[in-house]
C-alpha positions in Angstrom: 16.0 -36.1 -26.5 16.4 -34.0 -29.2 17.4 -30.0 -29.8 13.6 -29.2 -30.3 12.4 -28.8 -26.8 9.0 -26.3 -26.5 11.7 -24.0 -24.9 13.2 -24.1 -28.5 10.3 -24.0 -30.2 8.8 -20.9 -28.4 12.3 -19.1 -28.9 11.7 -19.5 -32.0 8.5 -17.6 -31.5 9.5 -14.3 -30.7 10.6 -12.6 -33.8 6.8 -13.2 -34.3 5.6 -12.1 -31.4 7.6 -8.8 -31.5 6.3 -7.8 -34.8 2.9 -8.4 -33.7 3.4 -7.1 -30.8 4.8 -3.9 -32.0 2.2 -3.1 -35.2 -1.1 -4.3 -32.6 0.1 -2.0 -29.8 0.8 0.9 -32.2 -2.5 2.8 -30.9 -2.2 2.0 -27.4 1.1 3.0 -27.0 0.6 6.7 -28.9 -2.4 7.2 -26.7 0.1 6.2 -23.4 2.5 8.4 -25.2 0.5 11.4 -24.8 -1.4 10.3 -21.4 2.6 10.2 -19.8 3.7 13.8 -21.8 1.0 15.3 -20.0 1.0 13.5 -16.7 4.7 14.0 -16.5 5.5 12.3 -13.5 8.2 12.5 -11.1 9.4 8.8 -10.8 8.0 5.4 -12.2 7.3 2.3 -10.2 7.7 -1.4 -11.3 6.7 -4.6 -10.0 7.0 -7.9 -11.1 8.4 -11.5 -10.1 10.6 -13.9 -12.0 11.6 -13.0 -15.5 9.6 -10.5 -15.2 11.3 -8.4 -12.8 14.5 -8.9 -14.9 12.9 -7.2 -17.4 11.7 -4.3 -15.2 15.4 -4.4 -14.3 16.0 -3.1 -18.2 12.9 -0.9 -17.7 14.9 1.1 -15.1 17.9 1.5 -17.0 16.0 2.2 -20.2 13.8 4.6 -18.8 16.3 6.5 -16.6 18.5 6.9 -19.8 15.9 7.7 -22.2 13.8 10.1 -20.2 15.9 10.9 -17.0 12.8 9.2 -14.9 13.9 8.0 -11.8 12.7 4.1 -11.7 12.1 1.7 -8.9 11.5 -1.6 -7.6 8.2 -1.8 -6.0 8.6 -5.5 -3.3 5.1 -6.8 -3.6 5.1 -7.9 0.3 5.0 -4.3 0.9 1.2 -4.7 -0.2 0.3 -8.6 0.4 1.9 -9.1 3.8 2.8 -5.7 5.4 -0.3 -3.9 4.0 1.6 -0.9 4.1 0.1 2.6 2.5 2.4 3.8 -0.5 2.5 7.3 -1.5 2.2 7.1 -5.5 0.4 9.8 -6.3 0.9 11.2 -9.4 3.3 8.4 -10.7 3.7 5.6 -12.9 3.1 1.9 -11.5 4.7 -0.4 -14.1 3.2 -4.2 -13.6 5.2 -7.1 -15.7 3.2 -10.5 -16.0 3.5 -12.9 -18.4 -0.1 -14.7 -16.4 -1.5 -11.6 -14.6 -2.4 -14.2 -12.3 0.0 -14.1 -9.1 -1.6 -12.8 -5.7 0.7 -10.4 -4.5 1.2 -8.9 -8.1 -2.9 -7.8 -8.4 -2.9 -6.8 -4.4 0.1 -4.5 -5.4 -1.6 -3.1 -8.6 -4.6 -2.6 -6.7 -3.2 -0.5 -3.9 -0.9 1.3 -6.2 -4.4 2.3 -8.2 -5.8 3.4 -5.0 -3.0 5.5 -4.4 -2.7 7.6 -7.1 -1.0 6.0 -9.3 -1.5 5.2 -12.5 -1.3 1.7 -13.2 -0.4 0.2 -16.6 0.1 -3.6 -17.1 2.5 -5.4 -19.4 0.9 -8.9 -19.3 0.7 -11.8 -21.8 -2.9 -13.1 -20.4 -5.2 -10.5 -21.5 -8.3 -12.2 -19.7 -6.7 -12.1 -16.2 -7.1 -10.2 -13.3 -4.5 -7.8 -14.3 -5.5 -6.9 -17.0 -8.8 -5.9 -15.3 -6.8 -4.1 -12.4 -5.2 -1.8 -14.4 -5.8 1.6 -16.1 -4.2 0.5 -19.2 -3.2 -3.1 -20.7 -0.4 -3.5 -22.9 -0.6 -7.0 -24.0 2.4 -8.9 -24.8 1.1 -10.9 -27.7 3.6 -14.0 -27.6 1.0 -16.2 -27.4 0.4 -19.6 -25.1 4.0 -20.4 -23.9 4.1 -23.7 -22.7 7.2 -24.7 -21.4 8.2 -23.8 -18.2 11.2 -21.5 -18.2 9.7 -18.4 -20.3 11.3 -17.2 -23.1 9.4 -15.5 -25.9 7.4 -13.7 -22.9 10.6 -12.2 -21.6 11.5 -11.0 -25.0 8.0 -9.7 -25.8 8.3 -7.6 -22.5 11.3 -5.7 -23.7 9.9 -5.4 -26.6 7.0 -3.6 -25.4 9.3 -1.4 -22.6 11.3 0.0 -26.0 7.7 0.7 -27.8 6.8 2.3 -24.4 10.3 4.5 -23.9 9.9 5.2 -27.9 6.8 6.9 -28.1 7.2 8.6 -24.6 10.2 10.2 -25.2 9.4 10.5 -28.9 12.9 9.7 -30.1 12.5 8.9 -33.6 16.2 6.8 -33.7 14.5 4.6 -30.9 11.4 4.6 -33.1 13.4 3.8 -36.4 15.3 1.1 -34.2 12.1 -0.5 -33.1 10.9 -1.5 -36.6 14.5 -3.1 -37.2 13.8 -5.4 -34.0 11.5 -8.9 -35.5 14.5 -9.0 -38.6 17.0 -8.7 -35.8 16.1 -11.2 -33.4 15.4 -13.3 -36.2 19.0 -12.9 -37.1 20.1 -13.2 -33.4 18.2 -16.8 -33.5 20.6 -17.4 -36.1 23.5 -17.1 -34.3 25.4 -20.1 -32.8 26.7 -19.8 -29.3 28.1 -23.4 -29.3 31.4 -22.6 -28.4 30.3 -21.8 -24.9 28.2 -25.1 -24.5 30.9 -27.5 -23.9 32.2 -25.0 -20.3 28.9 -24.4 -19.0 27.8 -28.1 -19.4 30.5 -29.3 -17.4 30.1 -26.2 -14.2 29.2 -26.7 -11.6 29.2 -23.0 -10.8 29.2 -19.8 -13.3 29.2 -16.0 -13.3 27.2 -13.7 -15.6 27.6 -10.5 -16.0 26.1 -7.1 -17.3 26.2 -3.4 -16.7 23.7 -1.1 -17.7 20.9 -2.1 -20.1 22.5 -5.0 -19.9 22.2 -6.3 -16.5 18.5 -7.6 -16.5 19.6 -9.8 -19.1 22.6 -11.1 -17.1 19.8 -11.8 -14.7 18.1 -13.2 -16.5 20.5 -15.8 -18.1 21.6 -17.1 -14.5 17.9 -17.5 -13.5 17.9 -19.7 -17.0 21.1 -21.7 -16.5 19.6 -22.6 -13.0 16.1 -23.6 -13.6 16.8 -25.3 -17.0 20.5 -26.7 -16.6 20.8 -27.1 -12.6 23.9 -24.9 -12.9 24.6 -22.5 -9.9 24.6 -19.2 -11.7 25.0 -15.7 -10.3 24.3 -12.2 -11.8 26.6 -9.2 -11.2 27.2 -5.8 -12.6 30.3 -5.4 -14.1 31.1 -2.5 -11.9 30.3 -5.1 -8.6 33.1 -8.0 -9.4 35.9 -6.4 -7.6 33.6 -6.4 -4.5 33.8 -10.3 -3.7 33.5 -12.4 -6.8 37.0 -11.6 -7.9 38.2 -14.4 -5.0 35.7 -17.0 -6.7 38.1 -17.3 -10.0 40.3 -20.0 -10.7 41.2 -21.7 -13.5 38.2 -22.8 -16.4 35.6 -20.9 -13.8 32.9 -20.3 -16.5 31.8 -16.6 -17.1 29.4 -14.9 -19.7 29.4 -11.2 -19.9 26.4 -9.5 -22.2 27.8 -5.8 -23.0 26.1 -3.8 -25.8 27.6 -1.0 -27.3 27.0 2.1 -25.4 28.9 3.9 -22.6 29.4 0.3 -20.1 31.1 -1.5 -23.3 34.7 -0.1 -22.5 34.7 -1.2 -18.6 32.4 -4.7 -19.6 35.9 -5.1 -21.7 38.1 -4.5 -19.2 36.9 -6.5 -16.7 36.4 -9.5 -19.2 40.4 -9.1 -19.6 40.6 -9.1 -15.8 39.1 -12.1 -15.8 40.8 -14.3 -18.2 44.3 -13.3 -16.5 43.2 -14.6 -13.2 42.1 -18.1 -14.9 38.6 -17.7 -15.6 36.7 -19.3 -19.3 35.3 -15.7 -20.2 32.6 -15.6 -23.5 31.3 -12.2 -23.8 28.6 -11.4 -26.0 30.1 -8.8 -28.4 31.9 -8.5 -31.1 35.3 -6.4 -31.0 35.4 -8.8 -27.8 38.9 -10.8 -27.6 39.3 -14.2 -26.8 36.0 -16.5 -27.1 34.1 -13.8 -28.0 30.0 -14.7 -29.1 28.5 -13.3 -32.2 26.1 -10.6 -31.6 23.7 -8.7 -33.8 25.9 -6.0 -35.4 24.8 -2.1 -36.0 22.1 -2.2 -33.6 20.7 0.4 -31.5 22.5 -0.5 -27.8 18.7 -0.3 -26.2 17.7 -3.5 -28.3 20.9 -5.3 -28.4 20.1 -6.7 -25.0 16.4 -8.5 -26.4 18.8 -9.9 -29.3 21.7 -10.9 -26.9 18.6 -12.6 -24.8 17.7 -14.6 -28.1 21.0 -16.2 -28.7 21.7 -17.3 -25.3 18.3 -18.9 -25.0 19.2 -21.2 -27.8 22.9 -22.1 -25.9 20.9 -22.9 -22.8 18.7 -24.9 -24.3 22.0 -26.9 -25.4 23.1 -27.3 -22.3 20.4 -28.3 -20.4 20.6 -31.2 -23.0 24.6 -31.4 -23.0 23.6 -32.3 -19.3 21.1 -34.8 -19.5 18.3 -31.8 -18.9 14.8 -31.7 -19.9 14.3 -27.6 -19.9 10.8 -27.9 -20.7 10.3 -29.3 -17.3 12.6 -27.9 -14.6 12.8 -29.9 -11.1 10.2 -28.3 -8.8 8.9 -25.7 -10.4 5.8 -24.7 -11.7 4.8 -22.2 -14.8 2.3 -19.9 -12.8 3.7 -18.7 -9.5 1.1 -17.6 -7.1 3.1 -15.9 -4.6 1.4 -14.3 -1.7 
């Protein structure tokens, strides 16, 4: 087996698909720009599954820092199996799909619609039931991805939360930043991680950690190392580790910490230094990081450092899912549509 899996392949993709994704949905996003300034809601809703749902984990962070809007999780079973009435009126309901296609998802979207709220879709699929459900479709342009574990969907998504945040809040740095993003992540791509392949591929268990806009992709990465690599990984805030995972390190314990370069940077630090004095392999994605420290996309605007972090590492699990004998394009019982209920 070689490096060039479709997972690689498709990473690959995303510089692409974000500057497609970002000059196509120029219109829509003005016109959902102006249709948010005027409905001015009073919290936002998201729902999502998988991947998805780590990136509505950025949307809440990005959104509650950007514009001071109080974002939430929305469980799907609250709609599919309890059938319970929701009181969105007046707000925003925030569906991530990459297929537009899993039950619970649409039955969600539909009662949030009924409600109230107003519903605007994220999703890949633009001919799926989704996209039908809600009041506005923001496709994510990445294209057919093929191998299981999605990648340049996940990327896409952030992609389009930043256009979103941008032309809401109508911060023209965020705006500037944006049209940086295809060149960066084509430069992230770039960057090796290999120094971090040989520890993971040997784990049996690992740590990943985040803070802030951050943390979805922290999420995100352990959802990755488990589906593609088999490797037991957990997510955790920075701020969370002295809460129980402290008592997990021991010597060469395996941890990766993403921290872009806002306010969470200076604790993300410390507690990589924690780390390494109680035995622990730390890699943290930054770089006035000491130690094994992982090149990162410098001079970047710390709401799209974590789509450029998310780039790299895809690459370095894609190695190690091969370091350990791995096929990632075809993770052990799973499937690449979910259809929950």
């Amino acid at each position: 087996m070689t490096a060039l899996t479709k997972m690689a392949v498709e990473t690959a993709e995303a510089p692409d698909a974000v500057a497609r994704l970002l000059r196509d949905n120029e219109t829509l996003c003005n016109q959902l720009g102006h249709r948010l300034r005027e409905l001015a809601p009073r919290f936002l809703v998201t729902c999502a599954r998988g991947s998805s749902d780590h990136a509505a984990t950025f949307a809440k962070y990005l959104f509650e820092t950007q514009l001071g809007i109080p974002t939430a999780s929305f469980a799907p079973s609250i709609s599919s199996l309890y059938q319970a009435d929701m009181k969105l009126e007046g707000s925003v309901f925030l569906v991530i799909s990459q297929s537009g296609r899993s039950p619970d998802l649409l039955m969600s979207a539909q009662a949030a619609r009924q409600s109230g709220a107003l519903v605007v879709a994220l999703v890949n699929d633009i001919t799926s039931p989704l996209a039908e459900i809600a009041d506005l479709c923001l496709p994510l342009r990445a294209g057919p991805e093929i191998s299981v574990a999605a990648t340049k969907s996940f990327i896409a998504s952030l992609a389009g939360l930043l256009q979103i945040a941008a032309h809401w809040s109508q911060d023209k740095s965020l705006n500037s930043a944006l049209a940086k993003l295809p060149e960066q992540l084509a430069e992230a791509a770039g960057l090796s991680w290999q120094s971090a392949v040989e520890t993971f591929a040997k784990a049996d268990h690992a740590l990943v950690v985040g803070r802030g806009l951050g943390f979805g992709i922290a999420q995100e990465a352990a959802l990755k190392l488990k589906e593609t690599s088999q490797l037991h990984a957990e997510p955790f805030s920075a701020a969370e580790l002295s809460h129980g995972p402290m008592a997990l390190m021991r010597d060469g314990f395996p941890v990766l910490i993403f921290s872009q370069n806002d306010q969470t940077r200076a604790s993300a630090l410390e507690i990589g230094a924690a780390l390494r004095t109680k035995g622990a392999s730390v890699f943290i994605a930054g770089d006035d990081a000491d130690g094994d420290a992982l090149a990162v996309v410098p001079d970047i605007h710390p709401a799209c450092a974590p789509a450029t972090m998310a780039q790299s590492f895809y690459g370095l699990v894609n190695q190690i899912a091969i370091a350990r004998g791995l096929d990632p394009d075809n993770p052990v019982h799973l499937k690449k549509v979910t259809e929950t209920v």
